[in-house]
N, C-alpha and C positions, 0 to 999 in steps of 0.2 A: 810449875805444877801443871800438872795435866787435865782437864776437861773430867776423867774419868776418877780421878783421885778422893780417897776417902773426904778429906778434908773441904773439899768444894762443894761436897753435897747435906744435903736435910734428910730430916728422917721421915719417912714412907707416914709418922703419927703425927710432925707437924705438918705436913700434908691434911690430914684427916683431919685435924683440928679447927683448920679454915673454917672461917664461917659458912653456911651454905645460901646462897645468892637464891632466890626466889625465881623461878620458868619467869622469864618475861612475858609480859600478854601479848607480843607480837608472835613468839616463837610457838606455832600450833601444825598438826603434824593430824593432816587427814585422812583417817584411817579406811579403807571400801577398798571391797572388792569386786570383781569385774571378771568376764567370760576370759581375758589374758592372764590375768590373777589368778585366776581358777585353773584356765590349764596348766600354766608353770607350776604349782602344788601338786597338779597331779601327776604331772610327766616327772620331775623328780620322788615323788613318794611312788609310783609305779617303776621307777629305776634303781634305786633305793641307794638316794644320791643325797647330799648335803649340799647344803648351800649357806656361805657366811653371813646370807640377810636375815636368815634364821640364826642360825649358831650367833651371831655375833648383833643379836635384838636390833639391826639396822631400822634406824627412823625412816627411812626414805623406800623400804620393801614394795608399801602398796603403792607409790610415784611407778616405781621401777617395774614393779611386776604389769601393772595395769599398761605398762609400754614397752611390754616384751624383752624386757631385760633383767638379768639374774645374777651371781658369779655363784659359781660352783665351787665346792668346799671339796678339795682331795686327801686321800690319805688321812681318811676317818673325820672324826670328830671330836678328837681328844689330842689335847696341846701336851706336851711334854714342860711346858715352860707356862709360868704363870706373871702376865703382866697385870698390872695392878688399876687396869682401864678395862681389860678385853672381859667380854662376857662367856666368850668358848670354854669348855670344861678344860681343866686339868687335870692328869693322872697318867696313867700308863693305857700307850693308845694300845689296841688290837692288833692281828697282822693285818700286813699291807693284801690290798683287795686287788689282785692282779688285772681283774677285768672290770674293774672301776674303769682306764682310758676309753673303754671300748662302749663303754655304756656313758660316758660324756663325750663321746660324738655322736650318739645314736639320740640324747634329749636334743642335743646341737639342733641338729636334723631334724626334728618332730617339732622343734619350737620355728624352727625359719629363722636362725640367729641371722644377722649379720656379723656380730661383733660378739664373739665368746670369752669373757671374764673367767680364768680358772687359777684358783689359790690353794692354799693350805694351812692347813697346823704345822707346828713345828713338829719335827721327828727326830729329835735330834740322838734316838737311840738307834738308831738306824748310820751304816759306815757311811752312804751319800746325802744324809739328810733328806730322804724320796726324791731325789734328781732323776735317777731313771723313770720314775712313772710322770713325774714331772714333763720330761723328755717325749714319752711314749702318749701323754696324752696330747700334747702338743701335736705330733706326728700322725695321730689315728684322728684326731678333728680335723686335721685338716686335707686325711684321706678322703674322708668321707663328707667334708662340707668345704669343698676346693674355693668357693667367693667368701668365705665367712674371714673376718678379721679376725686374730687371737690374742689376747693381753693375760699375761699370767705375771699374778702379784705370788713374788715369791718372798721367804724368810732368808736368813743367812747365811743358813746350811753351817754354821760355826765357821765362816770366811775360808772353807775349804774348795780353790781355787778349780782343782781338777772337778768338783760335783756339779757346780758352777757351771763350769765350762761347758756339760753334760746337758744341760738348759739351754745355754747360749748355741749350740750347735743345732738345735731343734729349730733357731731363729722365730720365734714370737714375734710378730709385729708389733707389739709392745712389751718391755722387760719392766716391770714396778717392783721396786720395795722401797715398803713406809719406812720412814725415820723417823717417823710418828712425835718426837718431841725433843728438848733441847738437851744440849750437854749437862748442864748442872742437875734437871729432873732427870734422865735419860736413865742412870745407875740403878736410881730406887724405883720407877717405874717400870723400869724392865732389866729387873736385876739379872737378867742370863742374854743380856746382850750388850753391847757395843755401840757407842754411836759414832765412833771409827771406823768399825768395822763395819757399820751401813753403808759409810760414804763409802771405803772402798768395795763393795758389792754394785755400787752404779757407776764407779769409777772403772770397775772392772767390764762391767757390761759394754759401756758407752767405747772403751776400747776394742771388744770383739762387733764394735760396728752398729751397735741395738739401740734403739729408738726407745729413752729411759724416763722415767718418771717415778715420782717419790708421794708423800703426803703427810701434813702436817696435821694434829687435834690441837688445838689450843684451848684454851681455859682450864689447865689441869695445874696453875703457879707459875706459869712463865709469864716474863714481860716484853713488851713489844719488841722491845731492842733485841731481846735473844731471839724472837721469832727473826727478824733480818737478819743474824748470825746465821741461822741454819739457812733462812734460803742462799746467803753470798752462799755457805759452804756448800748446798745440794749443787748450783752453779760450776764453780769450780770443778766438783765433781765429774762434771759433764749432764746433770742430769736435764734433761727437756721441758719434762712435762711436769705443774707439781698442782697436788689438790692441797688444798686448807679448810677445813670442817666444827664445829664446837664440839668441844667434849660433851657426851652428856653418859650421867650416872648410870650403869645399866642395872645396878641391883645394890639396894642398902652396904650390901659386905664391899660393895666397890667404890674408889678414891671418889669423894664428894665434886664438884663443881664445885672449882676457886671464882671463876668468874664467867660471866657471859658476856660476849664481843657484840656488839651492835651491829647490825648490817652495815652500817656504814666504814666502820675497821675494817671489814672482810674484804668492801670495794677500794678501801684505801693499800690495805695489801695486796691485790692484785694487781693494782698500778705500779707498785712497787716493785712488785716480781714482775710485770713484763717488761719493766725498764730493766733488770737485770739483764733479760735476755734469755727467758722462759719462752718457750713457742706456745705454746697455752697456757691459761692458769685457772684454775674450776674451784671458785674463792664464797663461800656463803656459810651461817647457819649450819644446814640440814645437809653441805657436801660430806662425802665419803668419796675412799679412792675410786670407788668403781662406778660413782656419781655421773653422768652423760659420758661413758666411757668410750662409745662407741662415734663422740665426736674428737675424741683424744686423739684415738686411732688416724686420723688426715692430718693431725698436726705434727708436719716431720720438718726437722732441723733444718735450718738456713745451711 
């Protein structure tokens, strides 16, 4: 039986059924803003540009913003695909914004990136899955901000190799995609993807030569042992870099918190994974993928 097979999995309502675990009084999330805060809000609302700290209720916005770092949300703000953790909308996106690349190198620029974070929605109505803007914004950022590092967390375009490829030719300084959770939740939580089909999207990068990294949520029903299932498997993979972050609820209609991991698990998993043979591992609470992303960026393979 396979990982992905009907019979291995729960249903999406005893998920939901879980008890709900109480916010620990350690886990506190300081919200201020700040003259860096402020200009990131305006330089994307004066570009009229998206970003996943917003779309995707990120806890850690005002840490990041108040420290001049951001990721950029491409190719709209409406997901084709509804996972059952993410806060971004669903439905049928818009068309594609052609001069989106060109106006995320030009916030690039205005902000003094070092390190530019650029992701997306899925598109999967689209023949490349947005690989070519994908592509083109990688290539115009880095026309126009030549020192700036670039990490684009990408989806899996449907494991359509040639779109892929299309990314991977742009060369990224850093290639990310989340596998966000384990084989046995992975179906019902993100029922229009693969967790096969993740690994080989890093299997596939790490072959075209790309400096790869993944990211795990935990507390959504998995147990410890499948979390070190997925990292051997990210490993093997090839992947480099991995973050591990806490679920947390973004909106009542979304899958509850099964459980909250003590800081101390987060430090016991990190140990873990750099025994594997992770070159970094960015393991806490309040991490997200694009959580000190811009120290990722210097961590390159043995």
């Amino acid at each position: 039986m396979t990982s992905d097979s009907p019979k291995s999995l729960i249903s999406i309502e005893t998920l939901r059924s879980h008890s709900r675990p109480r916010l620990p009084a350690w886990f506190r999330v300081e919200a201020r803003t700040g003259s860096d805060y402020l200009d990131i809000k305006q330089t994307v609302d004066r570009l009229k540009l998206h970003t996943i700290c917003e779309e995707g209720r990120c806890p850690n916005r005002w840490e990041c913003w108040n420290a001049r770092t951001a990721t950029f949300l491409i190719l709209g703000d409406v997901c084709t695909r509804r996972c059952h953790y993410c806060s971004v909308s669903t439905g049928r996106p818009g068309a594609v914004d052609q001069d989106e690349p060109r106006r995320i190198a030009e916030a690039v620029k205005a902000l003094r990136l070092r390190h530019a974070v650029i992701t997306s929605v899925n598109r999967d109505e689209l023949a490349d899955g947005g690989a070519a803007i994908f592509a083109e914004t990688i290539r115009h950022t880095r026309r126009v901000n030549p020192d700036c590092t670039i990490e684009v967390l990408i989806p899996d375009l449907e494991g359509n190799a040639a779109a892929l490829d299309v990314i991977f030719e742009a060369q990224p300084d850093v290639l990310n995609h989340n596998i966000e959770t384990v084989p046995r939740l992975f179906p019902i939580l993100r029922p229009q993807g693969k967790y096969h089909r993740s690994l080989e999207v890093l299997a596939h990068a790490k072959r075209a030569g790309l400096t790869t990294k993944s990211g795990l949520i935990i507390g959504m029903g998995e147990t410890p042992d499948e979390i070190r299932l997925v990292l051997h498997a990210l490993r093997r993979a090839g992947c480099d870099i991995v973050t591990i972050g806490q679920y947390l609820q973004p909106t009542t209609q979304h899958l509850p918190v099964a459980h909250f991991y003590e800081p101390a698990s987060f430090t016991a998993f990190k140990t873990e994974a750099l025994a594997m043979g992770f070159v970094h591992v960015e393991s806490g609470p309040l991490v997200r993928s694009s959580y000190h992303a811009d120290q990722h960026a210097s961590a390159k393979p043995a």
